[in-house]
Backbone as a ProteinNet text record, in pm:
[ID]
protein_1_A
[PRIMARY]
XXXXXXXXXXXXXXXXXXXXXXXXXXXXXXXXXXXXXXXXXXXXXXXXXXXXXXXXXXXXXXXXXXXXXXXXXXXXXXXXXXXXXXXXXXXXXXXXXXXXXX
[TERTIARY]
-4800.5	-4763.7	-4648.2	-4663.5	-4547.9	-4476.7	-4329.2	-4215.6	-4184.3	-4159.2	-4082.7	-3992.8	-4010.7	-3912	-3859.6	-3697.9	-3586.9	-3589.5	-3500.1	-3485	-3347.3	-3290.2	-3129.6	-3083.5	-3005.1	-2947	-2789.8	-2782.4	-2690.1	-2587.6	-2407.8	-2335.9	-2275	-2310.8	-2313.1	-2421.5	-2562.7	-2681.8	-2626.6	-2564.6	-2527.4	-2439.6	-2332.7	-2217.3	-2276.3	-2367.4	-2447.2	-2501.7	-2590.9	-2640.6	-2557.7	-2465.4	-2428.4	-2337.3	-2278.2	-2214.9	-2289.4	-2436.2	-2511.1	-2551.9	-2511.3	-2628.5	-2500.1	-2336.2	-2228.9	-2217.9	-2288.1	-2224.9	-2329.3	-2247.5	-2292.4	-2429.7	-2544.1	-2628.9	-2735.2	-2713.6	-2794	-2779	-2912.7	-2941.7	-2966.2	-2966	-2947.8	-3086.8	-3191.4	-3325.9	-3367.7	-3316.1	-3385.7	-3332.1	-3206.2	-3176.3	-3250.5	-3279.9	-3347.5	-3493.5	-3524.5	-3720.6	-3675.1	-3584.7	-3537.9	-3529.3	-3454.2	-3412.1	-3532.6	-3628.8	-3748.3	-3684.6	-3546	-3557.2	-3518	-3504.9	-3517.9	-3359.4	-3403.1	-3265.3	-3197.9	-3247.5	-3168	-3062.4	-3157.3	-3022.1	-2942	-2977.7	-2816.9	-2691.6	-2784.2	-2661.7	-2642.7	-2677.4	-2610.7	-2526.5	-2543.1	-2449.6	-2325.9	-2353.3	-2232.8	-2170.2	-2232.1	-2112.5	-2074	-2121.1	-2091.9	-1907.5	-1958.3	-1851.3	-1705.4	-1762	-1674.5	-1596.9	-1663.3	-1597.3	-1505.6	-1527.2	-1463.2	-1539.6	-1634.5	-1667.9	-1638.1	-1604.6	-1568	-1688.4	-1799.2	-1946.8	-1985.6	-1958.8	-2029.3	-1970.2	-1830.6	-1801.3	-1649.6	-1640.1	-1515.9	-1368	-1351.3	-1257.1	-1256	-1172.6	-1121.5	-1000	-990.1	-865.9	-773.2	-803.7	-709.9	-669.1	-752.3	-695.7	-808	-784.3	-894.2	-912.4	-1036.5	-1128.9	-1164.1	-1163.7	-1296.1	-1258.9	-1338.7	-1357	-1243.1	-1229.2	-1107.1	-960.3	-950.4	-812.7	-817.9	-977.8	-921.4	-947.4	-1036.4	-982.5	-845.9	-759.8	-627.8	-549.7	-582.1	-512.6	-521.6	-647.5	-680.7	-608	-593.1	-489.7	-382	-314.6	-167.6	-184.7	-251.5	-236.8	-259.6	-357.2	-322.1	-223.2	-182.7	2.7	73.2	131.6	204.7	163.6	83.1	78.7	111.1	66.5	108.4	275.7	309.9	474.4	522.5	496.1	550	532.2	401.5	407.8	503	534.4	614.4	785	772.7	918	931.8	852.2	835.9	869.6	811.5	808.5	1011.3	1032.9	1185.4	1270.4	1240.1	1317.9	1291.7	1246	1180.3	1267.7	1270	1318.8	1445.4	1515.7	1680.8	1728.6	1672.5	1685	1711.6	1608.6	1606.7	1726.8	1717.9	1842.3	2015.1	1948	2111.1	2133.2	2047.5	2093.4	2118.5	2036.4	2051	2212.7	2271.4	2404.7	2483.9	2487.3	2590.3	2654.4
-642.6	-524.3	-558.5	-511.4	-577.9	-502.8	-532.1	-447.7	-396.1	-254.6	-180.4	-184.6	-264.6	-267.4	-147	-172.2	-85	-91.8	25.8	22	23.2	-31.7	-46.8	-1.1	109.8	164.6	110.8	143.1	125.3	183.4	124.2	216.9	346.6	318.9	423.9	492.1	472.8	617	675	573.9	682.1	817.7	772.6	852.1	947.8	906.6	1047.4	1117.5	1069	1156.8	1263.7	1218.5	1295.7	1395.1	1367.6	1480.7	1548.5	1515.5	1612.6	1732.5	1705.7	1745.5	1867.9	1820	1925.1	2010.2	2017.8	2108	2218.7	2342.4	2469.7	2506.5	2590.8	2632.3	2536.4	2418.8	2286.9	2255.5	2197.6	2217.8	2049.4	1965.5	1823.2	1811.7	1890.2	1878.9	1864.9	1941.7	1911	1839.1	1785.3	1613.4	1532.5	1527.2	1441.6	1434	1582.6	1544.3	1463.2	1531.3	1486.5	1316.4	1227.8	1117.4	1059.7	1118.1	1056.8	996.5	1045.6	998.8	1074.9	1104.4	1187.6	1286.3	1381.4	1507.9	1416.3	1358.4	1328.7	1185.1	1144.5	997.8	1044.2	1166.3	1208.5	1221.2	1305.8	1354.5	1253.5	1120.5	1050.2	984.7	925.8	932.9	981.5	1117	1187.5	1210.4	1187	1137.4	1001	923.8	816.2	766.3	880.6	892.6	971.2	1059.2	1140.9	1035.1	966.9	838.7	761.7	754.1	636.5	516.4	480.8	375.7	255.1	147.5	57.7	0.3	-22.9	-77	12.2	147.1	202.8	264.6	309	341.7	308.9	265.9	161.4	245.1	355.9	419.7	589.4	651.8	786.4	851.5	963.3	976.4	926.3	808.8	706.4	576.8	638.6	507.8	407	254.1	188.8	102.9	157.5	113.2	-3.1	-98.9	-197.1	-318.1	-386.1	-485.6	-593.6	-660.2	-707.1	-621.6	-554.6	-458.8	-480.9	-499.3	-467.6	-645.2	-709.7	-869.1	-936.8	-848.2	-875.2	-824.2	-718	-664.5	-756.5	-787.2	-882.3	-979	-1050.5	-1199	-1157.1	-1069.1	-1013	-975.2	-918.4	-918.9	-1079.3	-1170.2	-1252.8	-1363.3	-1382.2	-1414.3	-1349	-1204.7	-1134.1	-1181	-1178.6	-1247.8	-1382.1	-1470.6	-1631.6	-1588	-1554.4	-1509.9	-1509	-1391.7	-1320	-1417.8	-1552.7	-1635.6	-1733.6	-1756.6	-1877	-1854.6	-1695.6	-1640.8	-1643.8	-1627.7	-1604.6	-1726.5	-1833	-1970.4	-2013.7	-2029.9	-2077.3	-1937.1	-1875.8	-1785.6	-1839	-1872.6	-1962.4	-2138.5	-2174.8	-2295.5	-2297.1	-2201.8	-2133.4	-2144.9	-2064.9	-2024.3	-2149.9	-2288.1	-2341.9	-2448.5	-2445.8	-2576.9	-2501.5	-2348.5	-2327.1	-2313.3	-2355.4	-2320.3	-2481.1	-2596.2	-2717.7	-2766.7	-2715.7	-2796.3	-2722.4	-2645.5	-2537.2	-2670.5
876.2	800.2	707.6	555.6	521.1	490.1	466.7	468.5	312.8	352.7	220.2	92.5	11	-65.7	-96.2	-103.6	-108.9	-285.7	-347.7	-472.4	-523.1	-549	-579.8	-690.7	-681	-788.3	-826	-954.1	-979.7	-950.9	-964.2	-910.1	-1007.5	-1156.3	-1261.8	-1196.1	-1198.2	-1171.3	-1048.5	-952.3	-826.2	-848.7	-950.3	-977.7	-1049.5	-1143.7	-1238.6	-1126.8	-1057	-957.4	-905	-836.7	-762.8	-836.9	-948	-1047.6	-1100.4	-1106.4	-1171.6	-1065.1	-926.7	-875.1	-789.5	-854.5	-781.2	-931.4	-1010.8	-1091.2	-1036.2	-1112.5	-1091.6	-1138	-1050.4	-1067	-1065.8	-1013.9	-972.8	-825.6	-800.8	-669.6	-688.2	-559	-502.2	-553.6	-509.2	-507.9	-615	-734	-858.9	-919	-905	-983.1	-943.1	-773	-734.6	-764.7	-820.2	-872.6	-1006	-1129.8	-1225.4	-1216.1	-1148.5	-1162.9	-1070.3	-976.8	-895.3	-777.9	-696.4	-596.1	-527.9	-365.4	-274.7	-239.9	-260.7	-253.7	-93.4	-41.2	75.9	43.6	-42.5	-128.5	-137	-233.1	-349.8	-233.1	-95	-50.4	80.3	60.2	125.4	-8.7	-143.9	-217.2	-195.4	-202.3	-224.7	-94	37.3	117.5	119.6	84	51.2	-1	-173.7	-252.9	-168.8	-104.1	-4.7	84.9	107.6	199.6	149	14.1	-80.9	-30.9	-7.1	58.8	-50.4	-44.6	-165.4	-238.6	-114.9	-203.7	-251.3	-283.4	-340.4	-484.3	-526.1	-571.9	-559	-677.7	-705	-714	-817.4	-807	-785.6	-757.1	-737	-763.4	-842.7	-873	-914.4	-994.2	-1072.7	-923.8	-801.6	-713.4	-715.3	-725.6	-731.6	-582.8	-555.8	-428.7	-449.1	-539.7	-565.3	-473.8	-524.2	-402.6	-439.2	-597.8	-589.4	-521.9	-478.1	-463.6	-317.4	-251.6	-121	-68.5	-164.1	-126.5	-146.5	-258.4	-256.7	-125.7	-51.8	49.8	182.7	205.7	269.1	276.2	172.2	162.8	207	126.9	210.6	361.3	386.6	535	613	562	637.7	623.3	493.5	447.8	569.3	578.1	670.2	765.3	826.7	933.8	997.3	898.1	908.7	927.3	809	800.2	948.9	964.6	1105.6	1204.3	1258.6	1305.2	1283.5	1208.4	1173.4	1187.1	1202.7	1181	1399	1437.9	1543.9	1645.3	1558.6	1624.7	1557.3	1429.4	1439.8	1473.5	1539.9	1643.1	1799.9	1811.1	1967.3	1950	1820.8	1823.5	1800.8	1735.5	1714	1878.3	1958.4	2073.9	2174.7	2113.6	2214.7	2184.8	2024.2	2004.6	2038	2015	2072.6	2195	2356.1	2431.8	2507.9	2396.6	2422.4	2377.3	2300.5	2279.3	2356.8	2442.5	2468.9	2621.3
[MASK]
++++++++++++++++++++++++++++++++++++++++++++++++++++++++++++++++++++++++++++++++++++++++++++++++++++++

């Protein structure tokens, strides 16, 4: 039996979608006959967008989600961390050379 191909939208048609489908006197259902795909996408879209999820939609409110922003966050956290190791270890070796000359 062979398997379903999926159809991949873009992350512009997602965003039209789902703005078309919150304005007034429009219903999920008829963007979704309009654009040919299922009123139940849109409104996983648009929780989607509700989520901020980063694969799906890059920015909000002037804050940017995207994927460079949160691969930059990433690095810093694991910098801080190395940091904090290393700060951890010549505090352990402070400790030991000062209790060796005493």
């Amino acid at each position: 039996m062979a398997r379903k191909k999926y159809q991949h939208y873009t992350e512009e048609f997602r965003k039209e979608a789902v703005k078309r489908s919150e304005q007034p006197g429009v219903t999920q259902a008829q963007v979704a006959k309009e654009l040919g795909v299922s009123a139940q996408q849109i409104a996983n879209w648009k929780r989607q967008f509700n989520r901020l999820s980063d694969k799906q939609f890059n920015s909000v409110d002037g804050v940017d989600y995207s994927k460079n922003e949160s691969e930059e966050l990433r690095k810093l956290r694991r910098e801080n961390k190395r940091l904090q190791e290393e700060m951890e270890f010549l505090k352990k070796a402070a400790a030991y050379f000062a209790n060796d000359h005493k």
